[in-house]
C-alpha positions as CSV (number, residue, x, y, z in Angstrom):
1,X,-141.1,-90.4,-95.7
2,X,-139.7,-94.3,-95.5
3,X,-138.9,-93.0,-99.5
4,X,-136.6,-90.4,-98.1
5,X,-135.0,-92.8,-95.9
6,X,-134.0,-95.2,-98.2
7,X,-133.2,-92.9,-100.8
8,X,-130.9,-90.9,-98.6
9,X,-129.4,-93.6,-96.9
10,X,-128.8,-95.1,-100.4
11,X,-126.7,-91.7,-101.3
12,X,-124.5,-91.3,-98.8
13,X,-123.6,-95.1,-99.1
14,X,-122.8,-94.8,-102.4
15,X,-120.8,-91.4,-101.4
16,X,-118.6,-93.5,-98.5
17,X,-117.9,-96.3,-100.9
18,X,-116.3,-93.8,-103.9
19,X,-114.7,-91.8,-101.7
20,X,-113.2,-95.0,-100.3
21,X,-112.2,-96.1,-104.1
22,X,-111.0,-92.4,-104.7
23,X,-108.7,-92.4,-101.6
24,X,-106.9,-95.4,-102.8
25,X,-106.4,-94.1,-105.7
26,X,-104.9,-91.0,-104.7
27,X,-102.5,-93.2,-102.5
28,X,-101.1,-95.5,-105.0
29,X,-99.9,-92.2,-106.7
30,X,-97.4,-91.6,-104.4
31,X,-94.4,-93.6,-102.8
32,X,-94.4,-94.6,-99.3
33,X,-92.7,-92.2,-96.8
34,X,-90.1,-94.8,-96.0
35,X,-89.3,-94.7,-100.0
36,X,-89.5,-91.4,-100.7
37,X,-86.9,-90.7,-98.1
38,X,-84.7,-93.6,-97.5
39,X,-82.4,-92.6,-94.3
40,X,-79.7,-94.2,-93.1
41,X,-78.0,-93.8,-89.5
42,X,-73.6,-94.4,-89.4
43,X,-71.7,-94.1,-86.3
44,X,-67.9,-93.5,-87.3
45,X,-65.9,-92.7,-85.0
46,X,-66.8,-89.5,-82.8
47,X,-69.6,-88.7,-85.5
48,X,-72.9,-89.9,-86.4
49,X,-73.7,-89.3,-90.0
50,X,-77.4,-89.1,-90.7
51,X,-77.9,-89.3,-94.9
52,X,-81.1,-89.4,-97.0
53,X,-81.7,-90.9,-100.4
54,X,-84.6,-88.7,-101.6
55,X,-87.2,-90.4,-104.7
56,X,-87.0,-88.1,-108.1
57,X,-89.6,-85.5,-107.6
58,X,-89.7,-85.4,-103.6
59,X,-88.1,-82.8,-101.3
60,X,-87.3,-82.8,-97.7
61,X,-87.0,-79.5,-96.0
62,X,-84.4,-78.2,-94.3
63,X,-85.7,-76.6,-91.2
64,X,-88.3,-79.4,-90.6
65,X,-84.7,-81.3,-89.4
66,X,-83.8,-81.8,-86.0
67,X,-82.3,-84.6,-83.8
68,X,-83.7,-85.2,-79.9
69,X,-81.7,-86.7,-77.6
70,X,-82.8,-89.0,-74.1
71,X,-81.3,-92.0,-71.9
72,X,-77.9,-89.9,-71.3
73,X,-77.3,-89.3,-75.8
74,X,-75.4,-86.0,-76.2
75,X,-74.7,-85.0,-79.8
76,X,-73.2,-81.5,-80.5
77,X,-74.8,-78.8,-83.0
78,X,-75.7,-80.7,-86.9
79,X,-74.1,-79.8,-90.3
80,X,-75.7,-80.1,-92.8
81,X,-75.2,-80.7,-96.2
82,X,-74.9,-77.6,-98.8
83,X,-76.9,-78.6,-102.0
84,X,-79.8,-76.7,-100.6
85,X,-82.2,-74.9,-103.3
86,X,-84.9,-72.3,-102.2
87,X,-88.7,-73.2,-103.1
88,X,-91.8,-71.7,-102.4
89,X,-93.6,-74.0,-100.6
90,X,-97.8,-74.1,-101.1
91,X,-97.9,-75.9,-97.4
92,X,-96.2,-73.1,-95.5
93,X,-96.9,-70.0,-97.7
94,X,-93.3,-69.1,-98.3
95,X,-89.9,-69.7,-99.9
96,X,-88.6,-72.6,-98.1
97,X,-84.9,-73.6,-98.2
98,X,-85.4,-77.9,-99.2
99,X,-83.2,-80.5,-100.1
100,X,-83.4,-82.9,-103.4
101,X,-82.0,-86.1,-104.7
102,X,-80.0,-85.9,-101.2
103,X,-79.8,-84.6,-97.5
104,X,-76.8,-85.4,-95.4
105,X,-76.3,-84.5,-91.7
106,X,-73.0,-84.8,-89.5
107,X,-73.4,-84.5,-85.3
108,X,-70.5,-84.9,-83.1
109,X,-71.2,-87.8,-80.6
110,X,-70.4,-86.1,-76.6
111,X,-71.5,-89.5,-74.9
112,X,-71.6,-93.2,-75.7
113,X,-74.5,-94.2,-74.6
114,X,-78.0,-93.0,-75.3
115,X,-81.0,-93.1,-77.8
116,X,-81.5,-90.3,-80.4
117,X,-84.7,-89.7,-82.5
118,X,-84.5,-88.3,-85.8
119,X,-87.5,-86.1,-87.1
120,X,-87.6,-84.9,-90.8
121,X,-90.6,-83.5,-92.8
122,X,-90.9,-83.9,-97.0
123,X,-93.2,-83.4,-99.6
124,X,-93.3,-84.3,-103.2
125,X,-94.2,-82.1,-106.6
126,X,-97.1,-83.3,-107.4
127,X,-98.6,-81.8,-104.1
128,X,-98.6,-84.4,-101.5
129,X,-96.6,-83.4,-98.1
130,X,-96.0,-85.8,-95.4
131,X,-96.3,-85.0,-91.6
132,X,-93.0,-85.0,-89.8
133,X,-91.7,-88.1,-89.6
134,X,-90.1,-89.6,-86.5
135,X,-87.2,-92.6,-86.6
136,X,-85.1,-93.8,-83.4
137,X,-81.4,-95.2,-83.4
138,X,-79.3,-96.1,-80.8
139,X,-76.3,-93.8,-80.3
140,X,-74.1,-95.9,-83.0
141,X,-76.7,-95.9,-85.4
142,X,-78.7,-99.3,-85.5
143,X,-82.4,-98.6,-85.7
144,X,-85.1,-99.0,-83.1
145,X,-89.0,-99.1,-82.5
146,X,-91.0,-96.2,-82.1
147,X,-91.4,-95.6,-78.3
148,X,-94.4,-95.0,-77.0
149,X,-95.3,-90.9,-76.3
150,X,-94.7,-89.4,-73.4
151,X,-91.4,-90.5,-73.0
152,X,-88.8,-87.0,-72.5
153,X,-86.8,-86.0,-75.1
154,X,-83.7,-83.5,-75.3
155,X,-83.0,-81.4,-78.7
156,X,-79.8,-81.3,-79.8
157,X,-79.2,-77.8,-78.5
158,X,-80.3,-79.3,-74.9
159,X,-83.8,-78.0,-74.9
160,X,-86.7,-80.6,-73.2
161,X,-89.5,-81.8,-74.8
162,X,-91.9,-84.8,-74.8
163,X,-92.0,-88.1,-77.6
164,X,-95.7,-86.8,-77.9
165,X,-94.5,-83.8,-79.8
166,X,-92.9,-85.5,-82.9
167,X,-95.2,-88.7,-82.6
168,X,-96.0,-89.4,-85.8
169,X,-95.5,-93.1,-86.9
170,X,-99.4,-94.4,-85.3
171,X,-98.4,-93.9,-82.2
172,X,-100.2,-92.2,-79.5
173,X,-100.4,-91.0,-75.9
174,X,-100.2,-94.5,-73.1
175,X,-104.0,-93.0,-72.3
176,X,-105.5,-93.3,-75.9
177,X,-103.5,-96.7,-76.7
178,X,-104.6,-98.3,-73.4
179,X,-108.5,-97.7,-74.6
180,X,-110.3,-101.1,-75.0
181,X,-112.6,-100.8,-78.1
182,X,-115.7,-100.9,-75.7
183,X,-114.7,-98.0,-74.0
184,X,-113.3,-95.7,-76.8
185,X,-117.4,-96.4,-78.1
186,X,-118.9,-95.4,-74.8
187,X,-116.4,-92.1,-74.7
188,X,-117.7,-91.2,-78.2
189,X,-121.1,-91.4,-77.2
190,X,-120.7,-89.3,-74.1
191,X,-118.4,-87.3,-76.4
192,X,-121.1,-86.7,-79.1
193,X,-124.2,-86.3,-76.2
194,X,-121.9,-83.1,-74.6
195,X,-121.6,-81.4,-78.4
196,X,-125.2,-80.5,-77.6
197,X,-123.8,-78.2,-75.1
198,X,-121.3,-76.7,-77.2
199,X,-122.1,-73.1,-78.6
200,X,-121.1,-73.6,-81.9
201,X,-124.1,-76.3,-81.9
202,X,-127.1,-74.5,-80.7
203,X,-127.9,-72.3,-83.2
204,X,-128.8,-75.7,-85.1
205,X,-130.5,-77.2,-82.3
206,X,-132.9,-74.1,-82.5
207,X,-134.2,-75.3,-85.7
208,X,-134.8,-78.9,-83.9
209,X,-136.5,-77.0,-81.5
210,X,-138.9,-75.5,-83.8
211,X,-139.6,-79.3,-85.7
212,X,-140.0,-80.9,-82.0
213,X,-143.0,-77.7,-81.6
214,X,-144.5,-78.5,-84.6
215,X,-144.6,-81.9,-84.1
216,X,-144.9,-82.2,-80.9
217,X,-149.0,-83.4,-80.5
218,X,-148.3,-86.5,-82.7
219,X,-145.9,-88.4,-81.5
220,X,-145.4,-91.3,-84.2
221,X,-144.9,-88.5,-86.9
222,X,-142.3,-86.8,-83.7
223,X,-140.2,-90.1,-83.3
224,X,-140.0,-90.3,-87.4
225,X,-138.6,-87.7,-87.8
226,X,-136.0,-87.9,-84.9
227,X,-134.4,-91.4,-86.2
228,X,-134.4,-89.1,-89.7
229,X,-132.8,-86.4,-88.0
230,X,-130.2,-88.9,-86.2
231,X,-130.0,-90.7,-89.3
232,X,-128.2,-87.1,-90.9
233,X,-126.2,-86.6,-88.2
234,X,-124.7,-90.2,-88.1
235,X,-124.0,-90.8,-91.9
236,X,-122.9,-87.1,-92.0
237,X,-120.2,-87.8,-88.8
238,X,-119.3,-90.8,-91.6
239,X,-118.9,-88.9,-94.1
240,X,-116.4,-86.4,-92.7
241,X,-114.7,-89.4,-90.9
242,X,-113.8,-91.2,-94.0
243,X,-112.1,-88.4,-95.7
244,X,-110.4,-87.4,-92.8
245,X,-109.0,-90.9,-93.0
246,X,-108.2,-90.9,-96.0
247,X,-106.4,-88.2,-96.4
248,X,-104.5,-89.8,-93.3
249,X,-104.3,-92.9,-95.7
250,X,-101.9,-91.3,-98.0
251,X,-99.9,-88.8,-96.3
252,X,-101.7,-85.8,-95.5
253,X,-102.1,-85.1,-91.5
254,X,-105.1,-83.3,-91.2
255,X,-107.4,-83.1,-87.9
256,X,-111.0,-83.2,-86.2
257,X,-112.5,-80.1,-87.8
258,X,-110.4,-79.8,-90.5
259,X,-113.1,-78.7,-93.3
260,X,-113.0,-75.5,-91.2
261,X,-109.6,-74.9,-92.6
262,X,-110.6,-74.6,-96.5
263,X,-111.6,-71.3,-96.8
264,X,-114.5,-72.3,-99.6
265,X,-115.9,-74.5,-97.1
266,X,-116.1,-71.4,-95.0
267,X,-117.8,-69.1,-97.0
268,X,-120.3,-71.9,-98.1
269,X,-121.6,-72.1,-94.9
270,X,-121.5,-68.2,-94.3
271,X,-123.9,-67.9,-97.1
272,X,-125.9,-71.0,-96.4
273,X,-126.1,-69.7,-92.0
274,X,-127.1,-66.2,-93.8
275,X,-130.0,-67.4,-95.8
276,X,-131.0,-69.3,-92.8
277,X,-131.3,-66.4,-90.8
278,X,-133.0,-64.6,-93.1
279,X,-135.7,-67.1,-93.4
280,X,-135.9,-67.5,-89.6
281,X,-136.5,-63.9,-89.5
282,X,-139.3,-64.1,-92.2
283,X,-137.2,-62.0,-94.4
284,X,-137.8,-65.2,-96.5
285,X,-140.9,-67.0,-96.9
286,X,-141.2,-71.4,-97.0
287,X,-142.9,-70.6,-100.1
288,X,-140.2,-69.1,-102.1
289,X,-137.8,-70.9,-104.2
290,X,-134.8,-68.9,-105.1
291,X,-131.7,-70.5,-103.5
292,X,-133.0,-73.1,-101.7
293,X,-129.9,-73.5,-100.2
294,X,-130.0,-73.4,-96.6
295,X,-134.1,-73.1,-96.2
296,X,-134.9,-75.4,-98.5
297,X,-132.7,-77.8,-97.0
298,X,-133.5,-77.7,-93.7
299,X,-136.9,-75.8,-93.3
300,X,-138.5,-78.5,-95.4
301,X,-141.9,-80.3,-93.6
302,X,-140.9,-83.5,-94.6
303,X,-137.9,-85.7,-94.6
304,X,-135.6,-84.3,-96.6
305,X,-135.8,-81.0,-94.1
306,X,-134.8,-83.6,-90.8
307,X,-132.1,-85.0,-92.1
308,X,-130.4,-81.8,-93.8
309,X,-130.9,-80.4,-90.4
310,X,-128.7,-82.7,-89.1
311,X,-126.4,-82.7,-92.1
312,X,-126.1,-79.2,-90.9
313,X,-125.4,-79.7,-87.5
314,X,-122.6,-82.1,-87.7
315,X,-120.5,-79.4,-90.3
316,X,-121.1,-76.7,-87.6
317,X,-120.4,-79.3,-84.8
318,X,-116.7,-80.7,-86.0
319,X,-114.9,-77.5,-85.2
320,X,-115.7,-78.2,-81.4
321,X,-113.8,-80.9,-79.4
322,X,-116.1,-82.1,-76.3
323,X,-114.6,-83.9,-73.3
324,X,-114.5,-87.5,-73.6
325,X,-114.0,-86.7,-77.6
326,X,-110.4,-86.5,-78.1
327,X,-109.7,-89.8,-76.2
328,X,-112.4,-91.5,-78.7
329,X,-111.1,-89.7,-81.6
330,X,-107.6,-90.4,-81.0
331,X,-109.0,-94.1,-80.4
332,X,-110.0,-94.2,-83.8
333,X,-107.2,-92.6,-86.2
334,X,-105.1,-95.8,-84.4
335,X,-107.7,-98.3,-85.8
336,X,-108.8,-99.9,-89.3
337,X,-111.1,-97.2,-91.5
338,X,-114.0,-100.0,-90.4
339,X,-113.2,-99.7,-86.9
340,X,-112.3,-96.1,-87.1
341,X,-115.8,-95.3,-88.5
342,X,-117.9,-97.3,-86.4
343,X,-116.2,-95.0,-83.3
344,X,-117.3,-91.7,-85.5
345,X,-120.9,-93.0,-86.3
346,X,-121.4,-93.7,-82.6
347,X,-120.2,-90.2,-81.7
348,X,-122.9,-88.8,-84.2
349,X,-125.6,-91.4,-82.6
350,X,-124.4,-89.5,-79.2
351,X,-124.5,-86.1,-80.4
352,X,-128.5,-87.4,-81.8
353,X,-129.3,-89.2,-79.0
354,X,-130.8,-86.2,-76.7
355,X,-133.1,-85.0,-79.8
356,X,-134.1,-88.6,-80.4
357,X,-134.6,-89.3,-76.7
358,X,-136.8,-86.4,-76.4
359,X,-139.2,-88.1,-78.9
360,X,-139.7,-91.1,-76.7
361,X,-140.4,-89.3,-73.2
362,X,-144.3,-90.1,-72.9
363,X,-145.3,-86.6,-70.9
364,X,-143.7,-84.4,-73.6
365,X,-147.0,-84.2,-76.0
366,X,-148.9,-82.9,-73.3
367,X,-146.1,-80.2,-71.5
368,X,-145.1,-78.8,-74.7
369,X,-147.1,-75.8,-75.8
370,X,-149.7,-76.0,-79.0
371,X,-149.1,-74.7,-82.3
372,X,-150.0,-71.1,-82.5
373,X,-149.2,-67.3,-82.9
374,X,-146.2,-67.9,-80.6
375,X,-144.2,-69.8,-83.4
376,X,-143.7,-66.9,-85.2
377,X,-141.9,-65.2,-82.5
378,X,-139.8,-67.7,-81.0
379,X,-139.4,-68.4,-85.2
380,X,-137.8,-64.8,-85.2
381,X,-135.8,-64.9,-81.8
382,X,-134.2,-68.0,-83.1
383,X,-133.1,-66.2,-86.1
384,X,-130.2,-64.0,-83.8
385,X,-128.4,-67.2,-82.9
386,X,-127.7,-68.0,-86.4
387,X,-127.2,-64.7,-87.3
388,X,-124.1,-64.6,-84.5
389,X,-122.5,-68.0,-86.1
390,X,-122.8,-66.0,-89.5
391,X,-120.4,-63.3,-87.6
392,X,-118.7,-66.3,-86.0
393,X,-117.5,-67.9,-89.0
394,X,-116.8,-64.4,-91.3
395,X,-114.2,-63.7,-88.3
396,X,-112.8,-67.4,-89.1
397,X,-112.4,-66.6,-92.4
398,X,-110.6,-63.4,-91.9
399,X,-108.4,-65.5,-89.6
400,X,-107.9,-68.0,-92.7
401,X,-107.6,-65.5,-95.5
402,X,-107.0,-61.8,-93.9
403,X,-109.2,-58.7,-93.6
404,X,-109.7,-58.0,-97.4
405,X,-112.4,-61.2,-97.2
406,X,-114.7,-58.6,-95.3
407,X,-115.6,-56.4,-97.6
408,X,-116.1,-58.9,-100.6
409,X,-118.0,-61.2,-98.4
410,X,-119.8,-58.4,-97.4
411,X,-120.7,-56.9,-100.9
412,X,-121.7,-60.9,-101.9
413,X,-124.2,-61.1,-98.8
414,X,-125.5,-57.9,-99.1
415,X,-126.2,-59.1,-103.1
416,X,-128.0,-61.6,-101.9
417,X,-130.5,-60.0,-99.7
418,X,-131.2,-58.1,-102.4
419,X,-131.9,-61.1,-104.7
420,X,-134.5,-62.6,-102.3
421,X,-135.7,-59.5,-101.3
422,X,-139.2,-60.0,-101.4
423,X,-140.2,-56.6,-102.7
424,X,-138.9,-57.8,-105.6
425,X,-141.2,-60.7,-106.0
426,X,-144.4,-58.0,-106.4
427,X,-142.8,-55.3,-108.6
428,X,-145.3,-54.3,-111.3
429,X,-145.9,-56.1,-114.3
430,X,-146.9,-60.0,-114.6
431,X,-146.6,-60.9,-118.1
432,X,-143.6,-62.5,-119.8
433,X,-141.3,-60.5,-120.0
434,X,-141.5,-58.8,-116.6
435,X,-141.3,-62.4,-115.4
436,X,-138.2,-63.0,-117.5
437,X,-136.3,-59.5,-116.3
438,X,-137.0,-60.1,-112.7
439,X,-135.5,-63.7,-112.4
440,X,-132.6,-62.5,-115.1
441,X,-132.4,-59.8,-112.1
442,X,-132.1,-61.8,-109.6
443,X,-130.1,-65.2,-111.1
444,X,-127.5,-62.1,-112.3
445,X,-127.4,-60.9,-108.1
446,X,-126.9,-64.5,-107.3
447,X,-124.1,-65.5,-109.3
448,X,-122.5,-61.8,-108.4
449,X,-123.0,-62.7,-105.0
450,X,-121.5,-66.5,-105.3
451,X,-118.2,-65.1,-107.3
452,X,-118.1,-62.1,-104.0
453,X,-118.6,-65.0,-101.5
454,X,-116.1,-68.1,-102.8
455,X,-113.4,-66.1,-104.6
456,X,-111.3,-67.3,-102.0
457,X,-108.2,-67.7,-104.0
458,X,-105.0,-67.2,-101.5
459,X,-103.4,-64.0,-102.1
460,X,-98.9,-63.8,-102.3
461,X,-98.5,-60.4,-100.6
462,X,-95.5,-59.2,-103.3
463,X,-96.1,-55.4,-101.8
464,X,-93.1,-54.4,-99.6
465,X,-94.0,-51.3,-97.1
466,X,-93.2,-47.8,-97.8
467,X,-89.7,-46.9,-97.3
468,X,-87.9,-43.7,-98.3
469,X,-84.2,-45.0,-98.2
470,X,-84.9,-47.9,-99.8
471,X,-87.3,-46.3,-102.6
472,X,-83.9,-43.7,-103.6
473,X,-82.2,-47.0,-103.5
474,X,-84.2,-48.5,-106.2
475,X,-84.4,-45.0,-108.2
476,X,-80.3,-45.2,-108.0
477,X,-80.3,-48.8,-109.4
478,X,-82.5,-47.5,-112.2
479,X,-85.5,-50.0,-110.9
480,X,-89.0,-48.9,-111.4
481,X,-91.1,-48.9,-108.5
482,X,-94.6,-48.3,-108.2
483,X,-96.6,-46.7,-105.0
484,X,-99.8,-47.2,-103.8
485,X,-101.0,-45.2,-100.9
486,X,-104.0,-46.4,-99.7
487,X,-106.0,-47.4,-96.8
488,X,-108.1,-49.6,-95.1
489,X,-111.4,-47.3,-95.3
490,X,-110.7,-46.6,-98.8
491,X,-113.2,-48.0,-100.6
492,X,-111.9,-46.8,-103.9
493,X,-108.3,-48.1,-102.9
494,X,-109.7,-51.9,-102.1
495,X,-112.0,-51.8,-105.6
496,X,-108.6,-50.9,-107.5
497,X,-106.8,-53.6,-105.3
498,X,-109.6,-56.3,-106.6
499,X,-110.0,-55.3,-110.4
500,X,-106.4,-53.6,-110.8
501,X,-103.6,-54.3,-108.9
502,X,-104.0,-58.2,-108.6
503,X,-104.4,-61.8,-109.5
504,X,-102.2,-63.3,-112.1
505,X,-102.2,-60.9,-114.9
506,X,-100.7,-58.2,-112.5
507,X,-98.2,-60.6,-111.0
508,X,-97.3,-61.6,-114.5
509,X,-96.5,-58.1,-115.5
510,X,-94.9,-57.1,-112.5
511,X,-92.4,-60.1,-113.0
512,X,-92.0,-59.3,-116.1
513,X,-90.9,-55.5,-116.6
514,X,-89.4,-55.6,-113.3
515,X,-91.1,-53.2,-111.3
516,X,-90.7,-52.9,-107.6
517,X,-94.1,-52.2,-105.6
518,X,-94.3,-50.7,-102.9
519,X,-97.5,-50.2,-100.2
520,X,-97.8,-46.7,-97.9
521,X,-101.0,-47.4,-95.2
522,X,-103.1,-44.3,-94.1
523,X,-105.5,-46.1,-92.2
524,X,-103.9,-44.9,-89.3
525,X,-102.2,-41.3,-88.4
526,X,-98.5,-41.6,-90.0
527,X,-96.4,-38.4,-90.6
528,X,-94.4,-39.7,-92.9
529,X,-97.5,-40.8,-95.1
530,X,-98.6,-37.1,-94.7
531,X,-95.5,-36.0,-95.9
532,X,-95.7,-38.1,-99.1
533,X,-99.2,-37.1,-99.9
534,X,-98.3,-33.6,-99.4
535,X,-95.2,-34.0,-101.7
536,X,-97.3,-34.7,-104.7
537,X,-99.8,-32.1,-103.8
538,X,-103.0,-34.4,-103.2
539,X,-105.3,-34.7,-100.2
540,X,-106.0,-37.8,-99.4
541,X,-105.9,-41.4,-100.9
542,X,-105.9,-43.3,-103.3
543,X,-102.6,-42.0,-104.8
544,X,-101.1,-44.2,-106.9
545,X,-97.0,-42.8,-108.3
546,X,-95.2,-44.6,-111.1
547,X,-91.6,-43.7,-110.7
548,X,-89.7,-45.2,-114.1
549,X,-86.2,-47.2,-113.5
550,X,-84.7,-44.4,-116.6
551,X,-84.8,-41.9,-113.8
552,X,-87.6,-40.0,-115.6
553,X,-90.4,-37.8,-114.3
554,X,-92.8,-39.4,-111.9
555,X,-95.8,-40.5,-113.5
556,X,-99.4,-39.9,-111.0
557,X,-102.0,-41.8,-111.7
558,X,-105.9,-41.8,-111.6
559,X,-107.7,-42.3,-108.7
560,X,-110.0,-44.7,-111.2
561,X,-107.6,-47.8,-112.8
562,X,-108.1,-50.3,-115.0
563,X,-105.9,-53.2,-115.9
564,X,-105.3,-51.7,-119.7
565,X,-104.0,-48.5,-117.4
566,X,-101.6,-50.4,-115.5
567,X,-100.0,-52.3,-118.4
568,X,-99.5,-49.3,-120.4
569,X,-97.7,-47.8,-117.6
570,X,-95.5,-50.0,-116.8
571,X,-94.6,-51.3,-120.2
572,X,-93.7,-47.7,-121.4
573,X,-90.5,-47.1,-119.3
């Protein structure tokens, strides 16, 4: 077990120190803010002229602009300059109206006296976007220092807000900048001891529970295992800390729990909390080694088990925020990375600390109950806990990505079960062969199940809803359009969706011969939906109508396509 330690402790070492070398790196690959966007503040006359030289291959957006007004500053409604492009932006999901090369802003001065903070927002090509930046000026221009947050601020259309809003230049609120370093470490602890109490932590901590039973009678092999287990959840809480703060490091504002915002991340740990379950339910036996993933992880006897445990409960544990937390956290985004992660380590030795104090109470040994039949059950009952974070985090990713995830996710899982079903570990026949078809059998329902589970590739909606007027306007401009009426219990409609009518090559084709697409939803009652189906004398759905831009006949489609269908359709008009 001292093997595991070291080895482990030797790993995620090495994985803080190249993720350290990586995230410098990464930063000297792009330009300070204040050089990608040099700005410079002129008072002339009654107007205050606000004008940005922007770097070659950086972009500042337009409606990311704004100026705030306190200490008595009036400044009437901005103008801003006109060489405006439009650019689909991958941070916001849409066309975005941006700036390059240079942004210029004019505001008419209504008092002489005052303080106004500017707040602009850019990004460059190559991926990188800023957070909003914030500068102040005196009313005629000469720059000042950052003021605390907290301090009120008036838009320029006279709305109130707070500094804290637009804070972004290492400033934070008077409570977090007042913290002492000794306090901001006792807040994590107490922050990372309350996590325990958090919902999205338990179903974890009912693993633990079943170790501590286990292990309970012999106490040296007990209090082993708990400095493992707090050993996982302290260099995990590292881990997660230094790439938050790194990606801080060079421009990218991300936030406590932010691993819960990729979408891959997500589905990784619906599959891994699904195989869990299972094996918790003793769907899945220890013995068994397909997957591995979650059981063999964490279900292990020895050390390796302990500490992925508590890998596991520090990724399930970051989406929360505790009290005492987001003083200590805040604490620690002000400080060095070395300062910074000694806060977060502490806050995973807090969130330990219970499991590991547990070990050391001298009466537990004797009050806890023996090994026996019992397990099994309270094995079992601790399986719905983890089966209700599996729901949990499917209905984040549906928040992330949209309902379609469901059924894909769904179909993946589903694969799975089937793969480590253990009926098909005793089908008939041992020799070579059979051997060889049943694990080509199941490595084929894995990887199906994988590419179901992480296809997480976000999806441009380029469907516009049904519309009569403007479908006869389209037909008069001699513009194909193509209509898919469909709906959400349509499981034929969401299979032609997936293998059909999406992804690139669609997109590229669509672009390409110009066709217009249009969506009508029957998943709820909709006369006018009616009244189409019954126009081209079907049923029900899918219906899929190809109206050419030559004003030729309209072209129905199978309720079966294929991509080779599509393009032949649309290339012929």
């Amino acid at each position: 077990m001292i093997k595991h330690l070291t080895r482990f402790s030797m790993l995620c070492t090495v994985m803080l120190l190249s993720m350290a070398t990586l995230g410098n790196a990464v930063a000297s690959e792009f330009l300070p803010v204040n050089e990608a966007f040099e700005l410079t503040v002129e008072r002339n006359g009654d107007q205050l002229k606000l004008h940005w030289d922007i770097a070659d291959e950086y972009y500042l957006y337009r409606d990311q602009h704004r100026v705030n007004t306190r200490d008595g500053a009036e400044v009437g409604e901005g103008q801003l300059s006109f060489n405006v492009l439009e650019k689909y932006d991958d941070t916001f999901k849409e066309i975005m109206p941006v700036y390059y090369n240079t942004m210029s802003a004019d505001y008419a001065v209504l008092a002489d006296q005052g303080v106004i903070e500017v707040v602009y927002q850019g990004c460059a090509d190559a991926g990188l976007c800023y957070p909003p930046q914030t500068r102040v000026f005196d009313i005629n221009g000469e720059a000042m220092a950052t003021p605390v947050a907290g301090t009120s601020t008036t838009t320029a259309d006279g709305s109130a807000l707070t500094r804290s809003a637009f804070d972004t230049e290492g400033q934070a609120g008077s409570d977090v900048a007042s913290l002492s370093l000794a306090l901001a470490l006792v807040f994590a602890l107490l922050g990372g001891m309350v996590l325990n109490l958090m919902p999205c932590v338990f179903p974890v901590l009912s693993l633990k529970a079943m170790h501590l039973a286990q292990w309970g009678q012999d106490t040296h092999h007990s209090r082993l295992h708990g400095w493992i287990y707090t050993l996982g959840v302290v260099l995990s809480f590292m881990a997660v800390a230094a790439v938050l703060l790194l990606l801080r490091q060079f421009g990218t504002w991300v936030g406590w729990g932010f691993q819960l915002q990729s979408p891959i991340f997500v589905a990784g740990l619906i599959m891994l909390f699904y195989v869990l379950a299972l094996a918790m339910a003793g769907y899945v036996e220890v013995g068994q080694r397909l997957m591995g993933a979650g059981q063999t992880l964490t279900q292990k006897p020895g050390a390796s088990g302990t500490f992925f445990t508590g890998v596991l409960a520090t990724l399930v544990a970051t989406p929360c925020t505790a009290p005492f937390m987001g003083s200590a956290i805040g604490f620690a985004l002000l400080q060095p990375p070395a300062v910074g992660l000694l806060i977060f380590a502490t806050m995973g030795f807090g969130m330990a600390l219970p499991i590991l104090a547990i070990t050391y109470l001298p009466g537990l040994a004797r009050r806890l109950p023996k090994p026996g039949a019992w397990m099994n059950v309270f094995r079992q009952l601790m399986a719905f806990p983890l089966f209700a974070t599996v729901l949990w985090l499917l209905w984040v990713l549906i928040e992330i990505q949209g309902t379609t995830v469901l059924l894909s996710v769904g179909i993946g899982l589903i694969l799975l079960t089937m793969a480590i079903w253990p009926a098909l570990a005793v089908t008939s026949g041992n020799g070579l062969i059979a051997r060889f078809l049943k694990r080509g059998l199941r490595f084929a329902l894995v990887a199906i199940a994988f590419v179901m589970v992480f296809d997480q590739r976000q999806q441009i909606d380029i469907w516009q809803p049904y519309d009569a007027a403007m479908l006869d306007s389209y037909q008069m401009l001699g513009q194909p359009v193509f209509l898919d009426v469909t709906a959400a219990w349509c499981i034929t409609c969401k299979a032609n969706e997936r293998v059909a009518l999406s992804g690139n090559r669609f997109e590229a084709l669509v672009k390409k011969q110009g066709v217009q697409l249009m969506k009508a939803d029957w998943t709820n009652p909709s006369p006018e939906v009616d009244a189409l189906i019954a126009r081209f004398d079907r049923q029900g759905v899918p219906l899929y109508a190809y109206f050419p831009g030559d004003g030729g006949p309209v072209q129905l489609l199978p309720q079966v396509l294929t991509p080779g269908l599509i393009e032949r359709t649309f290339s012929a008009s």
